[in-house]
PLY file of the C-alpha trace (Angstrom):
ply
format ascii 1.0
element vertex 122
property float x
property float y
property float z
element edge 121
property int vertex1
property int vertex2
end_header
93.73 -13.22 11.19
91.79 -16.54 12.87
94.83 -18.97 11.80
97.36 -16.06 14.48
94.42 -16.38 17.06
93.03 -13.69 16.55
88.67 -13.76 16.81
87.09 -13.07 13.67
83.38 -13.18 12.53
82.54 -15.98 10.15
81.40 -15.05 7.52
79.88 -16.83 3.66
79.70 -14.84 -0.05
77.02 -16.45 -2.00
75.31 -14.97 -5.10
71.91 -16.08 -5.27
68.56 -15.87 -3.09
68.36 -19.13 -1.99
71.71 -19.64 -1.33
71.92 -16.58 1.08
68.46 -18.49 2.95
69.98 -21.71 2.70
74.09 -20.35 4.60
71.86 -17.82 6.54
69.76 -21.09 8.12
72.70 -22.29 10.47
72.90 -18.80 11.81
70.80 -16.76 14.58
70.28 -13.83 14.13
72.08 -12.21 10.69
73.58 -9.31 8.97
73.37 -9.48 5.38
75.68 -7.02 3.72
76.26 -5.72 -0.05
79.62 -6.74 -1.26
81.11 -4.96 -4.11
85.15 -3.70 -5.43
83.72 -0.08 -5.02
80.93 0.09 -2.50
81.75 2.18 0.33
79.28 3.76 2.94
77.26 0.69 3.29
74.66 1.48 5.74
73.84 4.68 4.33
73.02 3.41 0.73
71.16 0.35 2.33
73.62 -2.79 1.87
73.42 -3.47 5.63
70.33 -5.17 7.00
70.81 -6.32 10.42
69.15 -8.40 13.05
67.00 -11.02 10.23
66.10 -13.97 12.31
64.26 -15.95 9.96
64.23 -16.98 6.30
61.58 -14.88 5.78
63.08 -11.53 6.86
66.19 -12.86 4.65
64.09 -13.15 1.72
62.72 -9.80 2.16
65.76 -8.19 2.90
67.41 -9.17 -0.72
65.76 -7.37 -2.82
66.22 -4.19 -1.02
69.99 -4.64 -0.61
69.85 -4.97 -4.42
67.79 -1.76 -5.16
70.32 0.28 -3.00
72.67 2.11 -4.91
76.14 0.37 -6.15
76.78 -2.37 -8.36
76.30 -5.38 -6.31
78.62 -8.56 -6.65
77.31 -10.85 -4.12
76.07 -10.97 -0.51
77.78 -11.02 2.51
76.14 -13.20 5.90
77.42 -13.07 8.79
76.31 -13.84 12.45
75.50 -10.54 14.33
77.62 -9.96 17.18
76.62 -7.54 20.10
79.04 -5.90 21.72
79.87 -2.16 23.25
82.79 -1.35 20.65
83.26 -2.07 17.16
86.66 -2.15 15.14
87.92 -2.19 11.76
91.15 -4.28 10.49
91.96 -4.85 7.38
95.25 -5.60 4.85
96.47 -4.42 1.47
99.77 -5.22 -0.57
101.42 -1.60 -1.33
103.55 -1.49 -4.76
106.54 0.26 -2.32
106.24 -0.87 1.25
104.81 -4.25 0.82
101.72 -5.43 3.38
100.12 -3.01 5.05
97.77 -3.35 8.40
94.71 -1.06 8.91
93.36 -0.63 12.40
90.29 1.63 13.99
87.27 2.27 15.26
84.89 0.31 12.80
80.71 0.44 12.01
79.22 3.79 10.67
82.35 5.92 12.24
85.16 4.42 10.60
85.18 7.59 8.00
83.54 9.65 9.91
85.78 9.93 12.75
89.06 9.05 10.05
90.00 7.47 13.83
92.13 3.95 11.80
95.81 3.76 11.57
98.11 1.75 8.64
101.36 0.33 9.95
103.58 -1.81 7.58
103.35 -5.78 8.59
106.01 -6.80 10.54
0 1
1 2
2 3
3 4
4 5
5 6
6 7
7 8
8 9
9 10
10 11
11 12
12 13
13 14
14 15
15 16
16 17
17 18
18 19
19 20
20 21
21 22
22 23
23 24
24 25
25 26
26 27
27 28
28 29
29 30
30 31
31 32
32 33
33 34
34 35
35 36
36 37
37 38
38 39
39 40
40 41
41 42
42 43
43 44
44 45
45 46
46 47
47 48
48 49
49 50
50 51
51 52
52 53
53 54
54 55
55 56
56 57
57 58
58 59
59 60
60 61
61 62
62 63
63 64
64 65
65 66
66 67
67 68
68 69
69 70
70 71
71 72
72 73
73 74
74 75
75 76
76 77
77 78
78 79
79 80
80 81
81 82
82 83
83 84
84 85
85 86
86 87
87 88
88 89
89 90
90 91
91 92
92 93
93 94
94 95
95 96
96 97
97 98
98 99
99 100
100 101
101 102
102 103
103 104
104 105
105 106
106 107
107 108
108 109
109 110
110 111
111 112
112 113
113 114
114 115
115 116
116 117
117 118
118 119
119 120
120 121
């Protein structure tokens, strides 16, 4: 979406412990996240830990993420971003119609509301 103008968050995978203190370092204040094929509900099960300023509260924060429930395949860290709304987009490949944009009201509503629409890329 960044390389059709479009303002993303950055964002790094890494794996390990110290990794995740070393990416998080050039960042304010973080949002580490549980990244898995299958995880779903992430803030309910405890894969979202939000507002870490220092390495310290990163370091503490890791071994929590991976006690929540889920099979976790890496870590998410990303800056965190205030704002009043939040949105979700996404895109999938669909065996019939090809790619496929999702759009909607992101964070902890995104199911919860079901307010996201899928339109077939132009």
């Amino acid at each position: 979406m960044s390389a059709y103008g479009i303002p993303v968050v950055e964002e790094t995978v890494v794996n390990t412990q110290e990794s995740a203190v070393v990416q998080s370092s050039a960042v304010g204040s973080r949002v580490l996240k549980g990244l898995g094929a299958k995880l779903t509900h992430k803030t309910e099960r405890g894969l979202v830990k939000v507002n870490l300023r220092t390495a310290t509260e990163v370091r503490r924060a890791l071994p929590e993420i991976r006690q929540a429930r889920g099979r976790i395949g890496g870590l998410l860290i990303q800056p965190l971003v205030a704002g009043n709304r939040e949105f979700v987009a996404g895109m999938f490949r669909d065996a019939q119609f090809g790619p496929v944009l999702m759009f909607g009201l992101g964070g902890v509503f995104t199911e919860a509301i079901g307010d996201v629409t899928f339109r077939i890329a132009p």
